[in-house]
FIVO-926277 format. One record per residue: residue in three letters; x, y, z of N, C-alpha, C, O in turn. Coordinates in steps of 0.02 Angstrom, whole numbers, plus 32768, in hexadecimal, padded with zeros to 4 digits. Atoms other than C-alpha are relative to their C-alpha. Example, Ala and Ser with C-alpha at 12.3 -4.5 7.8 and 13.67 -1.06 7.14 Angstrom:
ALA802D7FC5800082677F1F8186802D803C80008061803B8021;SER7FD67FC57FFD82AC7FCB81657FD9803780257FF2806E802D;
END
This chain:
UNK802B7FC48000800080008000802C803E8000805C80448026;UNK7FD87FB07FFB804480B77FDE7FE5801480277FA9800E8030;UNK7FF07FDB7FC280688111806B801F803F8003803E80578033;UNK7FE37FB5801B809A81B480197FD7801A7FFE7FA180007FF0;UNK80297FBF7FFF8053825A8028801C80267FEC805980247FF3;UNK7FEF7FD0801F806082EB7FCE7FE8804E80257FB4806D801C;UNK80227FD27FBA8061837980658039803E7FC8807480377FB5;UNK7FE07FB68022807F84437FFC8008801B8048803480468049;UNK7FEE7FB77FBC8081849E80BC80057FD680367FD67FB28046;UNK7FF980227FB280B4845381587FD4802A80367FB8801A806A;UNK80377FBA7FD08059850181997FC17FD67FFD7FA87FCD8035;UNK803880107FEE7FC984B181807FEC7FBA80167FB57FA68029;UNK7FF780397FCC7FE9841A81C67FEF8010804E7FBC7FFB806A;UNK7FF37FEE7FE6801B846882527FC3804280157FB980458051;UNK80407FE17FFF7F8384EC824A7FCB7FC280197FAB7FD1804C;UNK801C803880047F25843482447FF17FF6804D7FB880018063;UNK7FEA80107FC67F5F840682F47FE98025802B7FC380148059;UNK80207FB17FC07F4484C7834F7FAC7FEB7FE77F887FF18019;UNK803B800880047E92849882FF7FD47FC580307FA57FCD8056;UNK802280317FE07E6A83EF833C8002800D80417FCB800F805E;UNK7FFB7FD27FB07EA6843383F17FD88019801B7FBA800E8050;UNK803E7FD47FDB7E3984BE83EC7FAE7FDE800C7F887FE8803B;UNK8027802C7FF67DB6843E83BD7FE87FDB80417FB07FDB805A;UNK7FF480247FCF7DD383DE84407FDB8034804A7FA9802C806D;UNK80187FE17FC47DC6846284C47FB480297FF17F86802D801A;UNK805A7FF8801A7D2084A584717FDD7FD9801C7FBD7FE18050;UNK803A80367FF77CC6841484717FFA7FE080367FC47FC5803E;UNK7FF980107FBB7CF783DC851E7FE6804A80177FAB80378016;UNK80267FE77FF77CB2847985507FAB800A7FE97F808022800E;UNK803B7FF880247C1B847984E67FFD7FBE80237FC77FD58034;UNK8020803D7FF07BFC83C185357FF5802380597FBD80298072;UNK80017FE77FC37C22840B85E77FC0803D7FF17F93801B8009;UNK80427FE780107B88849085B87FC87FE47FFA7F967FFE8015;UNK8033801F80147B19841D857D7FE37FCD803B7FAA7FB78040;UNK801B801D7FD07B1A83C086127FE7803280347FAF8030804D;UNK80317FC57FD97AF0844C86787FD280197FF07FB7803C801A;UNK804C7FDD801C7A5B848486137FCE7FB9800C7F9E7FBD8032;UNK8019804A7FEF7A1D83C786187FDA801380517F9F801E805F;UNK800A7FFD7FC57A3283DC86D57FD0804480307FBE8044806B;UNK80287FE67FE579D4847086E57FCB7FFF7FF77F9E80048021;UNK804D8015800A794D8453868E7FE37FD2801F7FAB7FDC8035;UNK802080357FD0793183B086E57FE1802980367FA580298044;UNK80087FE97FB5793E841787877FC5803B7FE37F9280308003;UNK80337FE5801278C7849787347FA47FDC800B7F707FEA802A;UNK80328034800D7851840987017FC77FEE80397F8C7FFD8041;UNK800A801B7FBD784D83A787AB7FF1803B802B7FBA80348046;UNK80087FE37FBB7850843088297FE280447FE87FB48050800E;UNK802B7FB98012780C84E687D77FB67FE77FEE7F888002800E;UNK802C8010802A7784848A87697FDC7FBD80237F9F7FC48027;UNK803980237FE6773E83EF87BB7FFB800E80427FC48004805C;UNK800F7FDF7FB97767843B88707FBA803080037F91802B8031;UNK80117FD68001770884C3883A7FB67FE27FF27F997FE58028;UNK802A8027803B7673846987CC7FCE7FD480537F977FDF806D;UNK802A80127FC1765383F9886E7FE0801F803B7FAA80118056;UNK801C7FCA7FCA7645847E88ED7FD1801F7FEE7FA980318018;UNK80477FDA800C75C384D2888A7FCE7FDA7FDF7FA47FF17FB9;UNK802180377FF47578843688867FD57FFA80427F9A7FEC804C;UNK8019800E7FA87563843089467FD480347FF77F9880257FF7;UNK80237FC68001752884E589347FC27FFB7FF07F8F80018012;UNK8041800D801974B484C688C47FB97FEB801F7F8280058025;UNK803080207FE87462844689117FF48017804B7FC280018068;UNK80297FDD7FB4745484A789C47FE580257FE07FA9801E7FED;UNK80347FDC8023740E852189537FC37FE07FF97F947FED801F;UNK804F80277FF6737C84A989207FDA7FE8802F7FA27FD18022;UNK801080257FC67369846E89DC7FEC804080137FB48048802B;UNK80337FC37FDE734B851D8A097FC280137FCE7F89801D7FE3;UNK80397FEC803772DF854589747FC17FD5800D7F8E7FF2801E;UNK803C80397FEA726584A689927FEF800880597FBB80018079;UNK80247FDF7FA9725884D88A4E7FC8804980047F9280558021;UNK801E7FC27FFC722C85838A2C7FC47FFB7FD87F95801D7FED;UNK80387FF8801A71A8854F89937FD97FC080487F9C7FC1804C;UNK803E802E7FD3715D84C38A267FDE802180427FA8800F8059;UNK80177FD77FDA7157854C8AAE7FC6802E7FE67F988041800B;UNK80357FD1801E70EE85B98A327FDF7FE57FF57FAA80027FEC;UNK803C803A800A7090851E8A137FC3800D80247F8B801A800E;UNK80147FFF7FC1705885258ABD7FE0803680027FA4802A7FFD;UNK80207FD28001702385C08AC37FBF800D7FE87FAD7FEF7FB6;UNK80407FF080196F7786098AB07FED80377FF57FF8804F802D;UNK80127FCF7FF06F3986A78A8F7FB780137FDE7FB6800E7FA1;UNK804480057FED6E8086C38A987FD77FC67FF07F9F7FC57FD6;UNK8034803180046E5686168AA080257FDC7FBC80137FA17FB5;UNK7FE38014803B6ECA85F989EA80457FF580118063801D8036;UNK7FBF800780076F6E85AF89DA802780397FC9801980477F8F;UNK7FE07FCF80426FDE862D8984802C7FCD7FC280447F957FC5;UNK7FEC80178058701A860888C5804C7FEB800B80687FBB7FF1;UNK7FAC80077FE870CF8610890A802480057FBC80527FDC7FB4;UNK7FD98002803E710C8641885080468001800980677FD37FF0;UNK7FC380007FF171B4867B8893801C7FDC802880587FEA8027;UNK7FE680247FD371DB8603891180207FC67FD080587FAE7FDC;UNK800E8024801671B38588887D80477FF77FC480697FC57FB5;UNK7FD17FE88019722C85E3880D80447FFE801080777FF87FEF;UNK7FB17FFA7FE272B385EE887580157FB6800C80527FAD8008;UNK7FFA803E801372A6852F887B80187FDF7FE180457FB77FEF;UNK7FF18003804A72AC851987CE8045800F800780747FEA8015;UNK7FC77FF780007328857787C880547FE3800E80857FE47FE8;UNK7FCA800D7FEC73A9852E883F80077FC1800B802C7FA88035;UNK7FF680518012737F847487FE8041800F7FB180727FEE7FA0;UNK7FD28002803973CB84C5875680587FF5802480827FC78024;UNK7FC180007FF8745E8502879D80117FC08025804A7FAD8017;UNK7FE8803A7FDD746B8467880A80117FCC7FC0804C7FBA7FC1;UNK8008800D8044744E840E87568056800A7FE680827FE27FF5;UNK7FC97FB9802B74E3848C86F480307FC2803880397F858031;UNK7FD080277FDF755A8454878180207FB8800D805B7FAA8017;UNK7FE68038800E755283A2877C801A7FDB7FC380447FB07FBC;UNK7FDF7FFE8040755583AB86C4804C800C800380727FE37FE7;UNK7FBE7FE8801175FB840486D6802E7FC6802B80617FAF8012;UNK7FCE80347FE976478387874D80097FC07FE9803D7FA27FF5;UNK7FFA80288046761A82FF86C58022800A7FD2803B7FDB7FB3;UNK7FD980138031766C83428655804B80247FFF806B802B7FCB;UNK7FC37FF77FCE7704837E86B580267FB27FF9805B7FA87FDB;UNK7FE1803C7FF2772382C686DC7FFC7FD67FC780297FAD7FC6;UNK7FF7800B802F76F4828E8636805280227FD9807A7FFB7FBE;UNK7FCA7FED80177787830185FC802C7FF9800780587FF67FDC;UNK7FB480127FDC780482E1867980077F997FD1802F7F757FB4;UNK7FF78059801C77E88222863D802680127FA880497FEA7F89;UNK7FEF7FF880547810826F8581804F80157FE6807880127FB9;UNK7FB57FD9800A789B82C585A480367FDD802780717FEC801F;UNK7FD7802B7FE978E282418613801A7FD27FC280567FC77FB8;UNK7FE18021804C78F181DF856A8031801B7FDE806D800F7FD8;UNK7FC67FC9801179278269851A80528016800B808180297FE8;UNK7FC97FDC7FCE79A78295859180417FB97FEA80797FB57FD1;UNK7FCA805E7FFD79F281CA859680257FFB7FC280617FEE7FBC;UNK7FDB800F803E79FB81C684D9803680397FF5806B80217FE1;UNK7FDC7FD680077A55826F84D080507FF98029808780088014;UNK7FC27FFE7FCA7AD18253856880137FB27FCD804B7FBD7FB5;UNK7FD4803880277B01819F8500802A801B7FC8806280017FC3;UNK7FEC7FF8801C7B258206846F80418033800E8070803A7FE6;UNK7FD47FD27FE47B8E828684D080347FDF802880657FFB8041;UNK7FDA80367FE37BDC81F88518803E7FDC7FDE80747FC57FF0;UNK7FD1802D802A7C1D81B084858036803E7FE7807380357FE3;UNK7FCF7FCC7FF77C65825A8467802C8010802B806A800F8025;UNK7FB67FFC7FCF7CB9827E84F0802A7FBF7FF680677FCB7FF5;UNK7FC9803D7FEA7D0F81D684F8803580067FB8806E7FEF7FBA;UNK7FEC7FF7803C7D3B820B84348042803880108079803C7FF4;UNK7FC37FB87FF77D9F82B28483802C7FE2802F80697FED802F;UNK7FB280077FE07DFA826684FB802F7FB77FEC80607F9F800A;UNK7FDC803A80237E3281D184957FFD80097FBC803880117FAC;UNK7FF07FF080527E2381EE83D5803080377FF9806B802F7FEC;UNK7FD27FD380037E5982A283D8804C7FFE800C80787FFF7FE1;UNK7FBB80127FF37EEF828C843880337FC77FE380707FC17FE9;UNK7FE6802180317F07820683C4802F80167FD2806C800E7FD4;UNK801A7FE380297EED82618334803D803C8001806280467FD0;UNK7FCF7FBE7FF87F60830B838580547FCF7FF1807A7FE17FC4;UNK7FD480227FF57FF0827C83AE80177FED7FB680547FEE7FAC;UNK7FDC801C80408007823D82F58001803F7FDF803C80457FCE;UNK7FFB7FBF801E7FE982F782A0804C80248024806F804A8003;UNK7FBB80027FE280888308831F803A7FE97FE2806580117FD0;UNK7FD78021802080F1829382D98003800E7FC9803A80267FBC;UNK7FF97FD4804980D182C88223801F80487FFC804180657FD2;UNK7FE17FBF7FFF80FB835F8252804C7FFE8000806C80147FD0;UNK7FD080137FFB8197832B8295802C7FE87FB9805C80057F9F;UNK7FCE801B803681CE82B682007FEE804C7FC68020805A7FA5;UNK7FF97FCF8039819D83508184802B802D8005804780497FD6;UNK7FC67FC07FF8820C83C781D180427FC67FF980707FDD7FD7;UNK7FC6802C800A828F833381D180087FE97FCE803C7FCA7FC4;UNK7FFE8019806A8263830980FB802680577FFD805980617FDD;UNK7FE17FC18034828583D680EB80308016801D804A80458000;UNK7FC17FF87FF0831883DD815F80347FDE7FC1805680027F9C;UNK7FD6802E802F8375834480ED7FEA80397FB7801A805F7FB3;UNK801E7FE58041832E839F804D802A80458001804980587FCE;UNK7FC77FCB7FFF8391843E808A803E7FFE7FF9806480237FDB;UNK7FC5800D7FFF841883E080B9801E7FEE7FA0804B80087F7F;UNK7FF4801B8039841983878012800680247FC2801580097F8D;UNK80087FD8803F8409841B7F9C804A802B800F807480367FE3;UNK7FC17FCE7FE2849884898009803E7FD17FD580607FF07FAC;UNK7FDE8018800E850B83E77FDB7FFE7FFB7FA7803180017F85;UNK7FFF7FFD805184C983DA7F17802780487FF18059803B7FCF;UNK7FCD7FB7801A852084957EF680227FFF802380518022800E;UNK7FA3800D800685B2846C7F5A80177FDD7FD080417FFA7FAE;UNK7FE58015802D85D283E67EE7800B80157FCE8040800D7FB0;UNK80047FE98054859A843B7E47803F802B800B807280237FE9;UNK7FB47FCA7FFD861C84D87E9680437FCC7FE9806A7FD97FBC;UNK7FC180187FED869E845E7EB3800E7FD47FBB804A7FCC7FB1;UNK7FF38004803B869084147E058016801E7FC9803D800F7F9C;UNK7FE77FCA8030869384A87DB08046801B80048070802F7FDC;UNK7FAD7FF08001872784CB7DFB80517FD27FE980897FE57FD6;UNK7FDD802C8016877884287DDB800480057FAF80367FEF7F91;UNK800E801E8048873F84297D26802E805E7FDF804780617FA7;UNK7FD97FCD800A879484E37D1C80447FF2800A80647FF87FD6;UNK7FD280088012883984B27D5F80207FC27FD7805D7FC47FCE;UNK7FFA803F8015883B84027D09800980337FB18042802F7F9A;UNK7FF37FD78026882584897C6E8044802C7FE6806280347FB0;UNK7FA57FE3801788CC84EF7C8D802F7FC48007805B7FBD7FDC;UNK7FCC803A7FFC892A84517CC680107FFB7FC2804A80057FB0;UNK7FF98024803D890184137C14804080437FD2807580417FB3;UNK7FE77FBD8031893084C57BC880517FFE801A807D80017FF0;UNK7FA97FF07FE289E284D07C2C80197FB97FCF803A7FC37F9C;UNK7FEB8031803089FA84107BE0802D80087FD0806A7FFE7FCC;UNK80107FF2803F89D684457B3A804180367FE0805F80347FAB;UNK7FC27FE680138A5B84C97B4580387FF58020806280218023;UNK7FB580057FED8AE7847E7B9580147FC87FC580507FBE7FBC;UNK7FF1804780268AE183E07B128012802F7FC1802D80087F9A;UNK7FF17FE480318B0084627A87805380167FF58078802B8021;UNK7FCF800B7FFB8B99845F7A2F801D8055800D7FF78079802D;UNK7FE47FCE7FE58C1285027A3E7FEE80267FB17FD480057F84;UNK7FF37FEA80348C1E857E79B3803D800B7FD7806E80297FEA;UNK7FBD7FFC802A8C9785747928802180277FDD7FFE804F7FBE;UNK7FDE7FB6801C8D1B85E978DF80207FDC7FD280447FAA7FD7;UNK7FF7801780388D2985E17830805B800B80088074801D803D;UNK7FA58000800E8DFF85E277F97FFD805C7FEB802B80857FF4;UNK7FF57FD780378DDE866F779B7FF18055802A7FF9808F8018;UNK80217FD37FC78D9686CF783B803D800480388047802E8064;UNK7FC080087FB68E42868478A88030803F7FDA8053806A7FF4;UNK7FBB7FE1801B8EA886D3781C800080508003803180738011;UNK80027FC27FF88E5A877B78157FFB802880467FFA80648053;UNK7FDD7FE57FC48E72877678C88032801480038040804D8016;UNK7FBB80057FEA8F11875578CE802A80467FE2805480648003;UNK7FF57FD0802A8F3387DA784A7FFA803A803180018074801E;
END
């Protein structure tokens, strides 16, 4: 299998790395958040909302215990010989069966909800689960080998420096060889040459 890569910027390699990091500490915060909103809402849920929902439950219903006293006292009553109509007593009755009504509704579906969001909640915390266990073991994986690449890349373009510095020493050091290997030849060339000769006719009109 090839095992070669073709990397143009180590910067962004290295950009790569400061990224996954910041990642890292993000999303471990963003998980650390999310459990605290979880947790308040529960605590919202449970203790503002069905605390609340039941108590005006109780209310309620002393409400209707006084209301049905007060329409059976007016029951009782006579006035010239007639029971009174008791419209408002009757009303206010009514009335505080609704709200007694309203209230138990709401603590139904309070506890219906909490049951919804307890699901909710389970499947979400599994998936946040599998995440986290992803940041503190994949990532650091993940940072640990983007490490090492890093490493051998600066150690391919160290050799690659080294290796180019040495190609133009040689080429220098050729050129220079191949220059004096040049005059050597040329000095040769004129020491193997014979002398110059003096015609007779050149000794005589010396001599003359």
């Amino acid at each position: 299998m090839n095992r070669s890569a073709h990397v143009e910027s180590i910067d962004a390699v290295q950009a790569l790395r400061v990224a996954l990091s910041r990642f890292q500490e993000d999303a471990s915060d963003a998980l650390v958040a999310i459990e605290q909103e979880i947790h308040r809402f529960l605590d919202w849920l449970e203790h503002d909302q069905l605390k609340y929902w039941i108590h005006q439950t109780n209310r309620a219903s002393e409400q209707v215990g006084e209301a049905r006293s007060n329409l059976e006292r007016k029951r009782v009553m006579t006035v010239g010989g007639e029971t009174p109509p008791c419209r408002e007593e009757k009303k206010a009755l009514e009335l505080a069966k609704r709200r007694h009504r309203f209230a138990e509704e709401k603590v139904a579906e309070v506890r219906r909800m909490r049951r919804e969001v307890d699901h909710e909640v389970n499947e979400v915390k599994g998936r946040l689960s599998s995440l986290a266990d992803s940041l503190t073991s994949d990532v650091p994986k993940a940072s640990t080998v983007l490490e090492h690449v890093l490493t051998s890349l600066h150690r391919y373009a160290e050799m690659g420096r080294e290796t180019s510095g040495t190609s133009t020493r040689q080429g220098t050091d050729t050129q220079s060889r191949s220059a004096e290997d040049s005059s050597d030849a040329e000095n040769s060339d004129n020491a193997n040459e014979p002398p110059p000769t003096v015609s007779q006719e050149g000794a005589t009109d010396a001599s003359m």
